[in-house]
C-alpha positions in Angstrom: 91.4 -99.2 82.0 92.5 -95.8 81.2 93.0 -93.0 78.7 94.9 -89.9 78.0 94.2 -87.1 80.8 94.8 -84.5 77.7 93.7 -83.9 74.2 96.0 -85.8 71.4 96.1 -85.7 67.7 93.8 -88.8 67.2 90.2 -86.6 66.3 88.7 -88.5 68.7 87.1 -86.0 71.8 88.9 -87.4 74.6 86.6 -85.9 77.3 83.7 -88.2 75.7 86.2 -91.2 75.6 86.8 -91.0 79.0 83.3 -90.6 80.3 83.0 -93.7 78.1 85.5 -96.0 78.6 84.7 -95.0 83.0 81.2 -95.8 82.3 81.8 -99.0 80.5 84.7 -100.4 82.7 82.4 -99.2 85.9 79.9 -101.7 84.1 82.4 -104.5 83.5 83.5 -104.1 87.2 80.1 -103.8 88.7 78.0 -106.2 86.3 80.0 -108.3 84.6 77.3 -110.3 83.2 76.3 -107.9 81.2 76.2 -107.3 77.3 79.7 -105.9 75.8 80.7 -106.0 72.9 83.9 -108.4 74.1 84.2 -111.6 75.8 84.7 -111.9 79.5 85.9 -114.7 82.6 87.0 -117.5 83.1 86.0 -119.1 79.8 88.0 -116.3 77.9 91.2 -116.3 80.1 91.6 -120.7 79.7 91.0 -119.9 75.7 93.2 -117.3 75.5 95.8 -119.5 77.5 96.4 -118.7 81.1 97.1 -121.7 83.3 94.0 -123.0 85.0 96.0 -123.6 88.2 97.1 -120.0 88.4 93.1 -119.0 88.0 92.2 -121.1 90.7 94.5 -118.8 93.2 92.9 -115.6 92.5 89.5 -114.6 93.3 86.6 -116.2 91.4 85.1 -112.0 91.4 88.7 -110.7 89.5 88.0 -113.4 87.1 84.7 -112.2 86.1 85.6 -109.3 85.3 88.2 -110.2 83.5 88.1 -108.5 80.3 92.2 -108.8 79.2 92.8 -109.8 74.9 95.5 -111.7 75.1 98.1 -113.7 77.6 101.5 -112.5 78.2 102.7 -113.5 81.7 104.9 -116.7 80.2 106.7 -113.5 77.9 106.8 -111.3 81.4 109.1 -114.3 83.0 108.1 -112.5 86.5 110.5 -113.9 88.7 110.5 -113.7 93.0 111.2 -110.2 94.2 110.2 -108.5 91.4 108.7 -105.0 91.2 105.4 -105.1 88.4 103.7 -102.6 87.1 100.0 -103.1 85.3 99.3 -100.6 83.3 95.2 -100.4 83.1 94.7 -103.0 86.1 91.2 -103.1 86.1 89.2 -105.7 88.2 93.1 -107.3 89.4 93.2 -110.6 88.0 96.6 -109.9 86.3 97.9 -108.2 89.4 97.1 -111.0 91.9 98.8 -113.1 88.8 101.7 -111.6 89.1 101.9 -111.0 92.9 101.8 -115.1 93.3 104.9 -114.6 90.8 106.8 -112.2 92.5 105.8 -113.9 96.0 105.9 -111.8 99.6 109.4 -110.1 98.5 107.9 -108.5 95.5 105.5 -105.6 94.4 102.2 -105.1 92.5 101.7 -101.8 91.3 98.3 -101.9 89.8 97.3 -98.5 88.2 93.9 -97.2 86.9 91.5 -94.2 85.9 88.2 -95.7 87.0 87.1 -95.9 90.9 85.1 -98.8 90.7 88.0 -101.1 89.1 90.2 -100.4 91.7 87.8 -100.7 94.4 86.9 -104.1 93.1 90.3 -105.0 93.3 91.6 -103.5 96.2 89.1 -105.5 97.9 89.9 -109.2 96.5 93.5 -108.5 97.0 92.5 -107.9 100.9 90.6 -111.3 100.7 93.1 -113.0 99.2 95.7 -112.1 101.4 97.7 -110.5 98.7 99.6 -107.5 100.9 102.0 -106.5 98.1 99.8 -105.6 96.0 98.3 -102.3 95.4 96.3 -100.0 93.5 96.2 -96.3 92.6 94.3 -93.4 90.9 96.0 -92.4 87.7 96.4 -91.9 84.0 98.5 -94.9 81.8 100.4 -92.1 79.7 101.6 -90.6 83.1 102.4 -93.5 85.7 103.2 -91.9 89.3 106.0 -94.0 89.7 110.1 -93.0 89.8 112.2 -93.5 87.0 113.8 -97.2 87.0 111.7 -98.2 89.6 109.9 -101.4 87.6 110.8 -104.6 86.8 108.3 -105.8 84.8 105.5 -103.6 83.2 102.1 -105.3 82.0 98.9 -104.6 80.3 96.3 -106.1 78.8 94.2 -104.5 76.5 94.2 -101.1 77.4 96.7 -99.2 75.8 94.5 -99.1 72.0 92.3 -96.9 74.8 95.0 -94.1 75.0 94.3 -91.2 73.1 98.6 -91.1 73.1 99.8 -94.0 72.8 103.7 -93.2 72.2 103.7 -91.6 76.1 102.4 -94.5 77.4 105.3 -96.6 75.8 107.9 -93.5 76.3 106.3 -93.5 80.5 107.0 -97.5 80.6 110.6 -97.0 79.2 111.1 -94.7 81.9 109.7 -96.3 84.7 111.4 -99.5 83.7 114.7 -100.1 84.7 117.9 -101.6 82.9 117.2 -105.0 81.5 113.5 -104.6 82.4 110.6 -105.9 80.4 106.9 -104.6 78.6 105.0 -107.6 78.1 101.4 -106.8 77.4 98.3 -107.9 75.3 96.4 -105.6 73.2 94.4 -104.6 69.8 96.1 -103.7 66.5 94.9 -103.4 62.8 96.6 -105.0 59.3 95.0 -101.4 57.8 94.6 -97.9 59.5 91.2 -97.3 60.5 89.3 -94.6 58.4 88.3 -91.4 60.8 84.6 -92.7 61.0 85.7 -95.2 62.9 88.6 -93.5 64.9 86.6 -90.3 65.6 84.4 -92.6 67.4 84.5 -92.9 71.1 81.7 -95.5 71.5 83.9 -97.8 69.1 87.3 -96.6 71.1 85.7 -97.7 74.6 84.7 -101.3 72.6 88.2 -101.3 72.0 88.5 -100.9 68.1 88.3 -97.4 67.4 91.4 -97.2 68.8 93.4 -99.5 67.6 96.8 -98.5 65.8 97.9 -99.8 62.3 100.5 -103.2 64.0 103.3 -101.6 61.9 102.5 -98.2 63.6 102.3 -99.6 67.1 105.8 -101.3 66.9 107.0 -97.9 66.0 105.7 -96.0 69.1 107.4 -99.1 70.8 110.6 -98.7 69.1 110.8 -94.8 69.1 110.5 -95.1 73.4 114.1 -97.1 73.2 112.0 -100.6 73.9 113.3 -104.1 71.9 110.8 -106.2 71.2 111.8 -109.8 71.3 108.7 -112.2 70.5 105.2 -110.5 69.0 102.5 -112.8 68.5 99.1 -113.3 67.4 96.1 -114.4 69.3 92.9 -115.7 66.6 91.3 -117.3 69.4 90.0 -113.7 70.9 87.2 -112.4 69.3 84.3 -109.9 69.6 81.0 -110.7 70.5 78.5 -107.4 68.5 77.8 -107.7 64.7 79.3 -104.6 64.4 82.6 -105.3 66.2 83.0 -108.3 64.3 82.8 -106.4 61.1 85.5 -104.2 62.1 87.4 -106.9 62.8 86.8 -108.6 59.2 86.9 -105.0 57.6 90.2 -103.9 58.8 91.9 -106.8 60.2 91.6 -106.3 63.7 93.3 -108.6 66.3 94.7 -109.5 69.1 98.3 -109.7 69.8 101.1 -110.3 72.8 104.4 -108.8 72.8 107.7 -108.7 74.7 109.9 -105.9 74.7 113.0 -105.2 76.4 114.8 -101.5 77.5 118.2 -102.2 76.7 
């Protein structure tokens, strides 16, 4: 999980949001059965509809920590050879998903702003023999990858963390080459949130306070030169907190799954 590295126009203070979301995703990596105010594992990733089989090939520790909104990786269509970037890779669950995609002849680029995460992950991808993955330090609005170098970006639930949220589309769109695809999970609203919500960076690193307006986020999509091709809804996700959930009822907040293509 990862935010902006600099200050955006959101009214948010992205220093705090940072030290947030690190300390929270630190938790979720480190003690992931904890109290969040999302769901988490194994249980989540079946209900939100990954394939069981595919679970049972990754490490029973990535899937812990899973902490993901949505599934995408029948939209990604990740095919052998493939290069992959994850945007926000977290614990590595997606990652070693799309590495038994892409098989031996592909890549796994998993990226990510908190130290714990990736050594969680670079770890289980040792022990599960997966040598084409791998992970590095960095910010989602400024990937350290060449231009046209990707296949296949994902992300799940991350980018409503980005203080900047048009970069990180305009940095997949370059990074992606001709042809290639954005197919992610992630939170959007039916209304804008009001700034008492927005401003807030304990309800940013929950994942709502964040959140753009869906018509909004399409946009910022749209506006980096990315088609989207299939956008759908996911009711089955849902937040755990009393507070969360009135968010959700409040402003329509939900999760969604999207494909886009750069054309």
């Amino acid at each position: 999980m990862t935010i902006t590295a600099q200050p955006a126009s959101t009214g948010v203070d992205t220093q705090e949001l940072e030290a947030r979301v690190k300390a929270m995703y630190r938790e979720v990596a480190e003690s992931p059965q904890g109290e969040f105010h999302f769901e988490m594992g194994r249980a989540l990733a079946e209900r939100l509809g990954y394939d069981p089989r595919g679970l049972d090939a990754v490490p029973d520790a990535a899937i812990d920590s899973f902490a993901g909104v949505g599934h995408f990786l029948d939209l990604a269509a990740i095919q052998l050879g493939e290069t992959v970037l994850d945007l926000g890779s977290g614990s590595g669950m997606d990652s070693l998903l799309a590495a038994l995609a892409t098989g031996p002849g592909g890549q796994v680029l998993g990226l990510d702003m908190t130290a714990a995460q990736r050594d969680k992950a670079e770890r289980l991808a040792r022990e599960a023999d997966s040598g084409q993955v791998t992970f590095r330090a960095g910010y989602i609005e400024a990937p350290p990858f060449a231009d046209e170098s990707v296949d296949v970006v994902i992300s799940n639930g991350v980018i409503n963390l980005s203080a900047d949220k048009s970069r990180v589309f305009a940095e997949a769109a370059r990074v992606l080459r001709p042809g290639g695809r954005l197919a992610l999970a992630d939170i959007v609203t039916e209304t804008a949130l009001p700034e008492s919500v927005s401003c807030n960076a304990t309800l940013w690193a929950a994942c709502i306070g964040g959140a753009l307006q869906q018509d909004d986020y399409r946009a910022a999509i749209e506006s980096a030169g990315l088609v989207i091709e299939t956008w759908r809804e996911h009711p089955e996700y849902r937040f755990l907190t009393d507070s969360a959930r009135g968010a959700s009822a409040t402003y329509g907040v939900k999760s969604i799954s999207l494909l886009a293509v750069k054309h």
